[in-house]
N, C-alpha and C positions, 0 to 999 in steps of 0.2 A: 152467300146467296143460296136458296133451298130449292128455289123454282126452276122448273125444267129446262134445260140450255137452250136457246132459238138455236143454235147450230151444233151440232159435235161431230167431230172427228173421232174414230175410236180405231186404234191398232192400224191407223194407215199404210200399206206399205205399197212401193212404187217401183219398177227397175228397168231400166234401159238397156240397150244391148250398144256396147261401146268396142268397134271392131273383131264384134263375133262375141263378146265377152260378156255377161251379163254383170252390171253398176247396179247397187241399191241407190236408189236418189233418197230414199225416206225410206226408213223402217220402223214399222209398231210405232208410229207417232199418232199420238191423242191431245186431242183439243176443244175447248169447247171456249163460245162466247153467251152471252144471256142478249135481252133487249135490252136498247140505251149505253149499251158497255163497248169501250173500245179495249180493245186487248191488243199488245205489243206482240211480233214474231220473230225474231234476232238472231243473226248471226252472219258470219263470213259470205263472201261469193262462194259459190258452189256448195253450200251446207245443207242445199232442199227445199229452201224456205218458198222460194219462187213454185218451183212443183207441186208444193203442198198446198197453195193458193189458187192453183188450178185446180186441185182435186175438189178445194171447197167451193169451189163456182161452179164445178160439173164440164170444167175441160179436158180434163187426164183424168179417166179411168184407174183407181187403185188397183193392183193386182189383188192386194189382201184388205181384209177392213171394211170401213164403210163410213159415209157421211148422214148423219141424222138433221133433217130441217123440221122443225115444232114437231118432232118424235118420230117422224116419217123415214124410211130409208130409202136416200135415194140411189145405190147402188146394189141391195140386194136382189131388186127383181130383174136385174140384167138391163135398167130401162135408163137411168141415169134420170137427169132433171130433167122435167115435161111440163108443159101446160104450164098451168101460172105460178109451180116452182122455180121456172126460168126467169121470172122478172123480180123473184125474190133475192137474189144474191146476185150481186154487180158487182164488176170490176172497175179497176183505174190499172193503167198499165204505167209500168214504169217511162218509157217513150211516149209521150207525147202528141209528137209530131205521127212517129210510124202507126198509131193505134187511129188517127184522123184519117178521112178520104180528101187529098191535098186538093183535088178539083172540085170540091163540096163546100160550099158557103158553110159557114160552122153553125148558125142559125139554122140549118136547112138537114144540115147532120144530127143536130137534136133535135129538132121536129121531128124527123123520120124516126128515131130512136121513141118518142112519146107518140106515132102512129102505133107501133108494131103492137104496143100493149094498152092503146085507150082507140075506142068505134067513132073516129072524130075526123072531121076534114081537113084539107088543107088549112082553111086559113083558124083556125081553132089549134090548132098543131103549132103553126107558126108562135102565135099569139102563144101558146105557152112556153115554147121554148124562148122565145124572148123573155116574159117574165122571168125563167130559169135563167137565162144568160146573166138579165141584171142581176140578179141575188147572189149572184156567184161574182158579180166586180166587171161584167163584159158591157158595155157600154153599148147602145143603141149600133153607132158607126163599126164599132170594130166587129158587132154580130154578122153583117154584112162581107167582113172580111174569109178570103182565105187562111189556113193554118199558114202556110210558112210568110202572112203578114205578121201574124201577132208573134209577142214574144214568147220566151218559153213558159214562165210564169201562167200568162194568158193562158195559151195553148193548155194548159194541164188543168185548169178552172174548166175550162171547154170540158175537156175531159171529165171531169169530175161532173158538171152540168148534165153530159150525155149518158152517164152510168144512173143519174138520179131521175132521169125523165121517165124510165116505168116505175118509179115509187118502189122501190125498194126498201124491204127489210134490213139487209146489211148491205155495206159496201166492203168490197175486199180491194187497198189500195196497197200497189206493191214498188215498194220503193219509191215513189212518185213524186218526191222531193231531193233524188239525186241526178236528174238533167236538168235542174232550176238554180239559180243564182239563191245568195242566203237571204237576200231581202224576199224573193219569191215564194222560198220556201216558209219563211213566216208567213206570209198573208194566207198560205198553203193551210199550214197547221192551225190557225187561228179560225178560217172557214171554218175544216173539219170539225174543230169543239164548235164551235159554232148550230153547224148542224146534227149533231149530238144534240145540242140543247134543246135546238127549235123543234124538232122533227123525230125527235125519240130511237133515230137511226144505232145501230152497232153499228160495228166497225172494227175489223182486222187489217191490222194497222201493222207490213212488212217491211224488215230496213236495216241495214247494218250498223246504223249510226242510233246508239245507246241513249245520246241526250237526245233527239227528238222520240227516242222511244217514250224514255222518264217525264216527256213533254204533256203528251199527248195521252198515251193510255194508263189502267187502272191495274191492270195485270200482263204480266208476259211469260213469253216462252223463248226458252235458249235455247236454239239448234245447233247441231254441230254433228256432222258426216251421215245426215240424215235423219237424225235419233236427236226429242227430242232432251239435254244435261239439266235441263234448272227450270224452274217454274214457280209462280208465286205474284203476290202483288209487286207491282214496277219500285214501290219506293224500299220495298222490302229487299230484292232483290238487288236493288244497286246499290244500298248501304250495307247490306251483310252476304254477299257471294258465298254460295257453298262451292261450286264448283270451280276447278284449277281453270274451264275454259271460260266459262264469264267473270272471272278476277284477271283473266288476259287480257279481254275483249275491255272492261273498266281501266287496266292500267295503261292501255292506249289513248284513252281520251283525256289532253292537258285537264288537271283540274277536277276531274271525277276525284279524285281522294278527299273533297271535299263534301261530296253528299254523304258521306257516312256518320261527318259531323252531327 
């Protein structure tokens, strides 16, 4: 691809203070996605990957670096994401349930979600987030519903529903098929290309698990203690690993020694 990345990460770096000590969470990690492109972000619990998906939606503050949206920087002028670069990059949280307001009809949590970025009334609001609900598999009766009615599955469609109700550019979904059952997470991953297709969305697509990475997107990133080891198109990288950590992270999964075929 030649044209200019809708998103880039460039020399991210990130640190905590862990009982007085200061933790790199992410160091000098770069990324970019284009439009229509879903890109993979891989590795272990505690590798940064989570961190660095906050930095791309403008929740955590890089210490070093910066994030570019259609060439824009939204961390050099000290301002971070404003105005209508907030409705351009949407989250899905891993939790489900915790990311819902559990006494908020789920209907009524995506409407408020398509108020905040469309000059439109209540029952206009409503009426689109219904439509959004169905699109997403939510059934007239269960819109109606509380989160801890529906299943988990559901729940995270919600989810997903409520991150696309201001029309976003990308969606940044992190890890969001490991609180879901395997059937859940199929109808999960199938939406997502789904909406890819329909709707011309990106998508940074976060996860420890390598076959719905290879599922799902077209290029990925190997993290590992913050920094990020491997990079390259998905089928590239799972047939021919350069790195000793993602030829680890591959000989954990039954059956992976067969994509190399």
């Amino acid at each position: 691809m030649t044209q200019e990345p809708l998103l880039a990460a460039r020399d991210v770096s990130v640190t905590f203070r862990e009982s007085g000590r200061p933790v790199e969470a992410v160091g000098s990690a770069s990324v970019y996605v284009h439009a229509n492109e879903a890109v993979g972000l891989v590795g272990e619990s505690g590798s940064g990957k989570s961190t660095l998906a906050r930095v791309l939606v403008g929740l955590q503050r890089p210490d070093r670096g910066d994030v570019l949206l259609e060439g824009r920087s939204m961390y050099g002028a000290s301002r971070g994401y404003v105005g209508a670069d907030r409705r351009k990059v949407q989250m899905v949280f891993q939790d489900p349930y915790g990311s819902l307001n559990p006494r908020m009809r789920v209907v009524t949590a995506v409407a408020e979600a398509y108020r905040a970025w469309n000059p439109s009334g209540r029952a206009q609001a409503r009426e689109a987030a219904e439509d959004l609900l169905r699109s997403m598999g939510i059934s007239a009766v269960d819109a109606k519903k509380r989160p801890r009615m529906l299943s988990g599955g559901q729940r995270q469609r919600v989810s997903v529903a409520r991150a696309l109700a201001p029309a976003p550019s990308i969606l940044v979904a992190d890890e969001p098929t490991s609180a879901i059952d395997q059937s859940a997470q199929a109808q999960l991953l199938n939406l997502l290309r789904e909406l890819r297709a329909a709707r011309g969305l990106a998508i940074v697509f976060i996860s420890h698990d390598l076959g719905v990475i290879r599922y799902l997107t077209s290029r990925v990133y190997v993290m590992r203690r913050g920094e990020i080891v491997e990079t390259g198109p998905t089928e590239q990288v799972m047939r021919a690993p350069r790195h000793d950590y993602t030829k680890a992270l591959l000989s954990s999964i039954p059956g992976a020694q067969r994509w190399s075929r």
